[in-house]
MIGUTI-261427 format. One record per residue (C-alpha): x, y, z; residue in three letters. Coordinates in steps of 0.05 Angstrom, whole numbers, padded with zeros to 5 digits, always signed. Example, Ala and Ser with C-alpha at 12.3 -4.5 7.8 and 13.67 -1.06 7.14 Angstrom:
BEGIN
+00246-00090+00156ALA/+00273-00021+00143SER/
REM end
This chain:
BEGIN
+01447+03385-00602UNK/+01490+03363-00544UNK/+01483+03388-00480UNK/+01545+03405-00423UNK/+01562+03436-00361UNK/+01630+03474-00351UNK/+01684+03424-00312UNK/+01721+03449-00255UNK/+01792+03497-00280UNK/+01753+03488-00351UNK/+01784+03538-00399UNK/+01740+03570-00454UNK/+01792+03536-00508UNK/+01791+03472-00468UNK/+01710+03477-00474UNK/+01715+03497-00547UNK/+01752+03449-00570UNK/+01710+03396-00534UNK/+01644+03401-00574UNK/+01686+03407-00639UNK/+01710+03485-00649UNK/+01772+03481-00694UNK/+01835+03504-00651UNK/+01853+03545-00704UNK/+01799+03581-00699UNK/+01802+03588-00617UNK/+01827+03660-00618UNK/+01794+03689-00680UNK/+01723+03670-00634UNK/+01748+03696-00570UNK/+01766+03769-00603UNK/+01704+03768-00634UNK/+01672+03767-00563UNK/+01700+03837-00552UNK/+01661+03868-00495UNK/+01601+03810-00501UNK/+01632+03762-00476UNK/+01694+03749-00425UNK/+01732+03680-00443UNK/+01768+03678-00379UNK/+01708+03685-00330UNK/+01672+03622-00354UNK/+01650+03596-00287UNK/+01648+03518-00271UNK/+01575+03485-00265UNK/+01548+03536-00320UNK/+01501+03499-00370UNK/+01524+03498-00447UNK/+01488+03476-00515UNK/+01515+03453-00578UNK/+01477+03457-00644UNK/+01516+03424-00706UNK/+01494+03416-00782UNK/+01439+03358-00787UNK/+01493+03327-00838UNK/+01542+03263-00837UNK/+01596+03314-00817UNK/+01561+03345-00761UNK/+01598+03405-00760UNK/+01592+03455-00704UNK/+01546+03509-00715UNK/+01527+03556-00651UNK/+01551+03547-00587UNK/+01501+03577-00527UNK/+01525+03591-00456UNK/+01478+03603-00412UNK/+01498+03665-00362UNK/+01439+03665-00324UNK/+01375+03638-00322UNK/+01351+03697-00361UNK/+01412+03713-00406UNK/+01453+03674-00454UNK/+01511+03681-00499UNK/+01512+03660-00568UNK/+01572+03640-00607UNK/+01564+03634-00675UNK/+01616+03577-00702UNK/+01614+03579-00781UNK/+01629+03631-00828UNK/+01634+03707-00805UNK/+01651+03687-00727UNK/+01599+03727-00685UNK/+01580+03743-00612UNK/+01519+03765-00584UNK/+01466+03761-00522UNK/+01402+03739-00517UNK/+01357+03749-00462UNK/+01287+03716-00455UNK/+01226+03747-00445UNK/+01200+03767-00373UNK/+01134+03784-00358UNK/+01099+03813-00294UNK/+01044+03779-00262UNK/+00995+03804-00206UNK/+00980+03752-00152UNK/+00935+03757-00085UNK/+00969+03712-00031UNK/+00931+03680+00028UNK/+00968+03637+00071UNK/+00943+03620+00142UNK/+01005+03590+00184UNK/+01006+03521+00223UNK/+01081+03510+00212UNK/+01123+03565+00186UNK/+01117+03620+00140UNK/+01157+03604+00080UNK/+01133+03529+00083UNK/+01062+03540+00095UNK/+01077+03592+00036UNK/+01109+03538-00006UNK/+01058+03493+00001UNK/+01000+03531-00012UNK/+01033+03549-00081UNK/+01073+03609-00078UNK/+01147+03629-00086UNK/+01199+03626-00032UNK/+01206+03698-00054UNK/+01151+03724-00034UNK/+01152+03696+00033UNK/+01220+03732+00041UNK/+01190+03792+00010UNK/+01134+03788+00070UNK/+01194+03775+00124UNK/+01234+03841+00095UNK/+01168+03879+00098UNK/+01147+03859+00172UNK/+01216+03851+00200UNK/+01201+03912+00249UNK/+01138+03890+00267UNK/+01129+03810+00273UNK/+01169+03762+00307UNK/+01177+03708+00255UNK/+01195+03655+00309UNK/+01138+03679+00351UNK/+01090+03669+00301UNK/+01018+03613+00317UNK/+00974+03564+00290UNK/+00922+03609+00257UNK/+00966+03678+00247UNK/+00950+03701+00173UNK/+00983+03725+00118UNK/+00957+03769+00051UNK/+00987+03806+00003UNK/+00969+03833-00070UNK/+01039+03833-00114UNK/+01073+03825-00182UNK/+01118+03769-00197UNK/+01174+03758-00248UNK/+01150+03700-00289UNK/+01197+03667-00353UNK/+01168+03608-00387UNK/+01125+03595-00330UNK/+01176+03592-00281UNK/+01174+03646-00219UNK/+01241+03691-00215UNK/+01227+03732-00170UNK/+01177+03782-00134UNK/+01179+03855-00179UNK/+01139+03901-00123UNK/+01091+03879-00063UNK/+01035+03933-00066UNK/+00994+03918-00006UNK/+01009+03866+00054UNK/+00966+03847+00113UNK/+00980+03803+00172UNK/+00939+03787+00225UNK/+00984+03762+00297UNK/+00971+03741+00358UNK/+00901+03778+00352UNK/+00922+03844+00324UNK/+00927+03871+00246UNK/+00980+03890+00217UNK/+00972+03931+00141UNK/+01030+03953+00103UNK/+01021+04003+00042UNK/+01072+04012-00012UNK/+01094+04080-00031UNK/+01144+04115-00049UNK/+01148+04185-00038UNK/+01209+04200-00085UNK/+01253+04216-00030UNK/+01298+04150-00028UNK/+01277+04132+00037UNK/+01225+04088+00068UNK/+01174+04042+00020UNK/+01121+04010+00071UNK/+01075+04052+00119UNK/+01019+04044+00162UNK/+00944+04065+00144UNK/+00964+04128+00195UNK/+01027+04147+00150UNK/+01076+04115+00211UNK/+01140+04074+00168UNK/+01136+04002+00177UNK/+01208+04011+00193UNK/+01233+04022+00256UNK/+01290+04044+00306UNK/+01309+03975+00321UNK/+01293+03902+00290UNK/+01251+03847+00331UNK/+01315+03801+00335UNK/+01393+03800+00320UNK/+01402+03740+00286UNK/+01370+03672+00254UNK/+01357+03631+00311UNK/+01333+03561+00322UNK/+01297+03580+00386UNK/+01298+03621+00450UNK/+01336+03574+00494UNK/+01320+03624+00558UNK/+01290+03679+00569UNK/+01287+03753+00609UNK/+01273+03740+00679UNK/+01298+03751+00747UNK/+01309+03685+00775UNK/+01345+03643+00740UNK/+01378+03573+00758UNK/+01443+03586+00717UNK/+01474+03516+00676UNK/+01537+03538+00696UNK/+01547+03560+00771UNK/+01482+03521+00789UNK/+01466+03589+00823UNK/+01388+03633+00823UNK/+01410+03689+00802UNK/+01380+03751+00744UNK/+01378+03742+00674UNK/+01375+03799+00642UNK/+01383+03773+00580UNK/+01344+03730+00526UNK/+01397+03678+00494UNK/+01380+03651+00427UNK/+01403+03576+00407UNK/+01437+03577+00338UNK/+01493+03544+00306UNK/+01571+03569+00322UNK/+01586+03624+00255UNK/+01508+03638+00249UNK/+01512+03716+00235UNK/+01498+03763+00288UNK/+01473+03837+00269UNK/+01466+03898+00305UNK/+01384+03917+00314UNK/+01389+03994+00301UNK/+01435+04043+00277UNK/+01491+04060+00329UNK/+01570+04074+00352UNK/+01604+04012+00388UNK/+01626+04024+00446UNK/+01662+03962+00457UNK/+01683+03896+00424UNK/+01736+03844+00454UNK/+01739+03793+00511UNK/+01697+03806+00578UNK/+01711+03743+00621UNK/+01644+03705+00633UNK/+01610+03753+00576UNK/+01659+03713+00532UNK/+01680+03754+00460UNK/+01617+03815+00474UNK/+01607+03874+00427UNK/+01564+03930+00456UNK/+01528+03987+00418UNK/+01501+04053+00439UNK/+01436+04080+00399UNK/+01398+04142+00394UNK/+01451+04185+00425UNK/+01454+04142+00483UNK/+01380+04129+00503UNK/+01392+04048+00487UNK/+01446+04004+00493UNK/+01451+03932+00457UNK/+01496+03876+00484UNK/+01512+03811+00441UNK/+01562+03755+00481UNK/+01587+03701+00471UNK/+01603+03710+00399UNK/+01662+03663+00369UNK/+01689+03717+00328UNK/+01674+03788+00307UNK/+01640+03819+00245UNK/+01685+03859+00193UNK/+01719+03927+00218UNK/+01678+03919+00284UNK/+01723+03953+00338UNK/+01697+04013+00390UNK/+01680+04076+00350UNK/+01658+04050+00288UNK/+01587+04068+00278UNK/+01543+04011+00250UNK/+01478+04006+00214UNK/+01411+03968+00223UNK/+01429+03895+00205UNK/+01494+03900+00192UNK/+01534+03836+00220UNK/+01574+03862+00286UNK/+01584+03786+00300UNK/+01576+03714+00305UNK/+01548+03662+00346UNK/+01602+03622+00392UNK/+01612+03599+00458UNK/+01663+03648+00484UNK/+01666+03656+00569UNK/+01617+03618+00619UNK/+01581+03583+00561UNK/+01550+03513+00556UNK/+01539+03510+00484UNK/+01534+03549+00427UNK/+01484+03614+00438UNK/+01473+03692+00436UNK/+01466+03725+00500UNK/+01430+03783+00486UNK/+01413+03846+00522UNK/+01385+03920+00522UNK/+01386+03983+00566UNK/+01334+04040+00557UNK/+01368+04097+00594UNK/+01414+04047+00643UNK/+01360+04004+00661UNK/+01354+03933+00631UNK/+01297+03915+00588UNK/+01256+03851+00559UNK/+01280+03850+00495UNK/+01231+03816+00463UNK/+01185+03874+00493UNK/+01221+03927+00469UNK/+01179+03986+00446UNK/+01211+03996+00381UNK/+01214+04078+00365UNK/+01184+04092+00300UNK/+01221+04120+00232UNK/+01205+04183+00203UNK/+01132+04185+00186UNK/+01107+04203+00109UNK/+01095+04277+00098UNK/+01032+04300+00114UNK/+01014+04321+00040UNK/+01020+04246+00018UNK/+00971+04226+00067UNK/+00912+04221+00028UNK/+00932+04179-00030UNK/+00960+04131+00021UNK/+00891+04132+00049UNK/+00859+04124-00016UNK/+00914+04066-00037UNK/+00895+04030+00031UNK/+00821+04029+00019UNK/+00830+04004-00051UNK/+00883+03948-00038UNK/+00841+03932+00028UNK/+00771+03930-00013UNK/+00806+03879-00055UNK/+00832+03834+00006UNK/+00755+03828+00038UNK/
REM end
């Protein structure tokens, strides 16, 4: 067997003829592939095997590309030419997860054994609820969940069935179920979604570089004046994403707001600001109506900056709020008939966690 990776412009004859396919065989193999197999979207870094006969010629017998992780292509080199998948074998596993943070929570996840996926899987499920950069030594993490596993390698998280976090002294359950209804997943023992109006932050930060208050010294004008504001330190071009569903009201250049958009939600009762931004996020222009995490923008440096940042900001009927104290309006609740099996799937998942 010999062993490859695609080069860089590779073609599939190129590659072919490499491990010792006859070129005058090149195009009888590649309209075998019919719909199997695409020759011309062979893609560069992609893993390949060779098998030949065990004689002195050492003649070329299957060739294996390997789409995926999970699915390969095998060519079969000798005789009748033929194409074909194969796909390995994936199997579901149920874990219970127990991490208790003193770092962060994927690397306190990583390190206690578990997949990077599930600690994304925990972010997704709590991203209404927790601030991930607000989290503390001792905050606590459970959940009860299948994973993907192939040859004893993790691919992923299949369905998180139960999740529990306990932060900054207060529990926080999420139930999975799904009503049929396409909507939300992840509720509350009292049938109130895990989702909500608006999401605890608009972008991956690095840290909150300065907060809400009302007397400020400001960097630039050296001035006490109100910040109204909590700006978020992050790399120029890190995405920026609008917290709830809303209309934009406006998007271009506002002097010492730098490059701002601004975003009306729940028919007007909020307002969301984002400034400073070094460009603007696909289609975003006044009138377009956005959803929850969509990107509106990006980080920059735009107006009376002093270094890459999101100024960000929020109005609750005209009047500026905390925004990391935002009371977060709640999505539609479950119906009331699916109550009681979400009460029954609480105590069971919950009997299984103590």
């Amino acid at each position: 067997m010999r062993s490859g990776s695609v080069g860089n412009g590779e073609l599939f004859g190129t590659l072919l003829r490499k491990v010792g396919f006859p070129a005058s065989r090149n195009l009888d193999l590649q309209e075998a592939c019919g719909d199997t197999f695409n020759p011309a979207r062979i893609i560069s870094g992609t893993r390949y095997d060779a098998y030949y006969t065990a004689d002195s010629l050492s003649t070329l017998q299957y060739f294996v590309y390997h789409d995926s992780r999970l699915v390969s292509t095998v060519f079969q080199c000798f005789d009748s030419l033929a194409v074909w998948k194969v796909e390995k074998a994936v199997e579901k596993r149920r874990r219970v997860a127990d991490v208790t943070i003193n770092s962060s929570l994927i690397g306190d996840m990583l390190s206690a054994g578990y997949s990077s996926s599930a600690a994304y899987k925990l972010a997704d499920i709590f991203a209404w609820t927790v601030d991930f950069f607000g989290l503390q030594k001792g905050d606590r993490f459970r959940m009860i969940y299948d994973e993907m596993v192939c040859e004893d390698e993790v691919m992923g998280v299949d369905t998180v069935f139960f999740a529990l976090c306990d932060h900054d002294g207060k529990e926080f359950p999420a139930i999975m179920y799904d009503q049929g209804d396409g909507g939300n997943l992840y509720w509350n023992p009292e049938g109130q979604s895990m989702k909500k109006a608006f999401l605890k932050a608009p972008l991956n930060f690095t840290r909150i570089s300065s907060g809400y208050t009302t007397h400020r010294l400001h960097p630039v004008t050296r001035k006490v004046q109100p910040h109204l504001a909590v700006d978020y330190a992050a790399p120029t071009g890190t995405p920026v994403w609008s917290i709830g569903d809303g209309v934009v009201i406006s998007a271009g250049y506002s002097g010492a707001s730098g490059n701002m958009v601004k975003i009306r939600h729940n028919n007007g009762e909020y307002q969301t600001a984002y400034l400073h931004l070094s460009k603007y996020g696909p289609g975003i222009k006044a009138g377009v109506r956005v959803r929850q995490g969509q990107v509106i923008g990006y980080v920059g440096s735009t107006g009376r900056s002093t270094g890459p940042h999101l100024d960000f900001r929020v109005w609750k009927n005209g009047t500026p709020v905390n925004p990391l104290k935002l009371d977060s309006p709640p999505d539609t609740p479950i119906n009331p008939e699916n109550l009681p099996v979400l009460d029954s799937l609480y105590r069971y998942y919950r009997a299984q966690l103590d």
